[in-house]
Each structure stands twice: as C-alpha cells, then as structure tokens.
C-alpha positions as a Markdown table, in Angstrom:
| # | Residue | x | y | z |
|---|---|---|---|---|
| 1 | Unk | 2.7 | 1.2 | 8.4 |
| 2 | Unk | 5.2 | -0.9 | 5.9 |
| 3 | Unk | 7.8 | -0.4 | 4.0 |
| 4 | Unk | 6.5 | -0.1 | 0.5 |
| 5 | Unk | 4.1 | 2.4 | 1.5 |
| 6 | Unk | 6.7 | 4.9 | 2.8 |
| 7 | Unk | 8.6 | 4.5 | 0.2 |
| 8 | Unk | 5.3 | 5.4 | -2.3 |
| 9 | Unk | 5.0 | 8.1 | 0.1 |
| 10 | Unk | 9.0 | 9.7 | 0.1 |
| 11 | Unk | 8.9 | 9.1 | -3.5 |
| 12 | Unk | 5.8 | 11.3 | -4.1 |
| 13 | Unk | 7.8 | 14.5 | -2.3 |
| 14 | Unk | 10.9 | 14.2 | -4.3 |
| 15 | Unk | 12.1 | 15.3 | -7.8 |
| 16 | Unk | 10.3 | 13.8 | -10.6 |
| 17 | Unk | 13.9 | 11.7 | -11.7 |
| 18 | Unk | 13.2 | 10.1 | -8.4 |
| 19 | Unk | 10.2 | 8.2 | -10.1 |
| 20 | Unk | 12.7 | 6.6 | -12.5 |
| 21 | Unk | 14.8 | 5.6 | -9.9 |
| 22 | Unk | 14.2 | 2.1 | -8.1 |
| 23 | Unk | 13.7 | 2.9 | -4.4 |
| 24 | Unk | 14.2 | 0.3 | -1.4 |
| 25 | Unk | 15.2 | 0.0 | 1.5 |
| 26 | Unk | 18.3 | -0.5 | 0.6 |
| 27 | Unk | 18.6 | 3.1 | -1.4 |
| 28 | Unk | 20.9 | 5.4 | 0.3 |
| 29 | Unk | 18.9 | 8.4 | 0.2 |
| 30 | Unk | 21.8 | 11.5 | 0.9 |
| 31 | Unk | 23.4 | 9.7 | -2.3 |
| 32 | Unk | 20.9 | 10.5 | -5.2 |
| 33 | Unk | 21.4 | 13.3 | -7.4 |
| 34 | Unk | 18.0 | 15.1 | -6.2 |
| 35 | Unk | 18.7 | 15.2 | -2.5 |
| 36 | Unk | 19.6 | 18.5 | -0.8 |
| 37 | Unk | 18.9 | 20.3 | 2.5 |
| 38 | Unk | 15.5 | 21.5 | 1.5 |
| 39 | Unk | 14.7 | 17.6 | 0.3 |
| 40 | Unk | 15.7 | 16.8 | 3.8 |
| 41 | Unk | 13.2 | 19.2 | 4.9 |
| 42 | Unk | 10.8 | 18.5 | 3.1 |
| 43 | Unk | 10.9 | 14.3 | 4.7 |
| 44 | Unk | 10.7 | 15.8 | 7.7 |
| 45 | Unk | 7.6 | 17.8 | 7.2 |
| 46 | Unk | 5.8 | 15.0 | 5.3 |
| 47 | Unk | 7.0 | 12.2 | 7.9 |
| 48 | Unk | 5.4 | 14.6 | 10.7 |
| 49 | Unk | 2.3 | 15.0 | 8.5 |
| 50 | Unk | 1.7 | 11.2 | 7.8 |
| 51 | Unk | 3.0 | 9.8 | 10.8 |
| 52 | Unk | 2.8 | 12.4 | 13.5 |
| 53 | Unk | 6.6 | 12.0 | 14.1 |
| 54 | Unk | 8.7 | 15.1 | 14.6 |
| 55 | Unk | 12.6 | 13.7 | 13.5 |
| 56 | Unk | 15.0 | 16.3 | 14.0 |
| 57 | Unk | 18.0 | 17.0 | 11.5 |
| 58 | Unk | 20.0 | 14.6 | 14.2 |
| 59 | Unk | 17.5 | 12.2 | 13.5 |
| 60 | Unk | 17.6 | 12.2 | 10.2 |
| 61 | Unk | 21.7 | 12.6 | 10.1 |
| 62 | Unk | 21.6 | 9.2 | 12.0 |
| 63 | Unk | 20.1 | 6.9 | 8.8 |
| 64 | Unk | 22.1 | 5.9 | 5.8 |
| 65 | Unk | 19.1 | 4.2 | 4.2 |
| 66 | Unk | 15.1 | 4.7 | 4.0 |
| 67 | Unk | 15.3 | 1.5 | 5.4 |
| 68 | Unk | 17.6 | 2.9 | 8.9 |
| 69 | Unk | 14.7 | 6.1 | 8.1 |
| 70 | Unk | 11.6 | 3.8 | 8.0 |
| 71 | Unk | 13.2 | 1.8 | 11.3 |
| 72 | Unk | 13.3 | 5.3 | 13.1 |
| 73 | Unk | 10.0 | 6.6 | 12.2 |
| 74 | Unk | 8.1 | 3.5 | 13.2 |
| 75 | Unk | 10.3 | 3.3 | 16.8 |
| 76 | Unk | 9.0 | 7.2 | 17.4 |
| 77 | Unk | 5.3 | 5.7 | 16.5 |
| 78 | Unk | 5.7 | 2.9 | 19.1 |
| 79 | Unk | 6.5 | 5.3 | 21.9 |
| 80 | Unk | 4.1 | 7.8 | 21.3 |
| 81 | Unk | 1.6 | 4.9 | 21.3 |
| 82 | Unk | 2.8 | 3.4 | 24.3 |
C-alpha cells in the first residue's frame, strides 16, 4: 500500500474534473469543487472494498488531507493484521 496508488485509486471514484486536478497528499479533499456527502460515501465504500477498512463518517471527519486519509486507512490495516 503507498501513497501514489491510493491516490490513482480516490481519483478513479471522483468527478471526471478531478482528473485535471493535481492530487497529493497534500490536497485537502472536503475543499474541491466535486466533493459532497455522496463523494464521501462513495471513499468509504471503495476504501472498504480495496482495503477491507470500514472508516466511519467520524473517521473520515477526522482528516484534512488524503494524506491524514491515507495515514488512517493504513493504521486500520495494521490492526486488523496484527
């Protein structure tokens, strides 16, 4: 799991002015244009499905960036592994 790859991966379930849009870890997600609640949903769903992680909307709430996002994930990843 890195970084680069997750972000391929967010980028793939947003809208299509994402792909014009340099991602990084960096990008504060809940600021572009094409983020909503049913976005949010939608990381959630594809995070489970990739990863296996179940994030809540507190979870999610929590990070400012994909990096803070990408932190998060992998820590639920550890701990279901250890």
């Amino acid at each position: 799991m890195n970084i680069t790859t997750f972000i391929a991966q967010l980028t793939e379930e947003f809208d299509p002015s994402w792909e014009t849009q340099t991602l990084t870890p960096a990008t504060h997600f809940r600021g572009l244009d094409s983020w909503s609640s049913m976005q949010a949903l939608v990381v959630l769903a594809r995070i489970n499905e990739e990863y296996g992680v179940l994030l809540t909307d507190a979870d999610l709430g929590r990070c400012e960036t994909i990096q803070d996002l990408f932190v998060l994930v992998k820590a639920y990843k550890a701990a279901s592994i250890g």
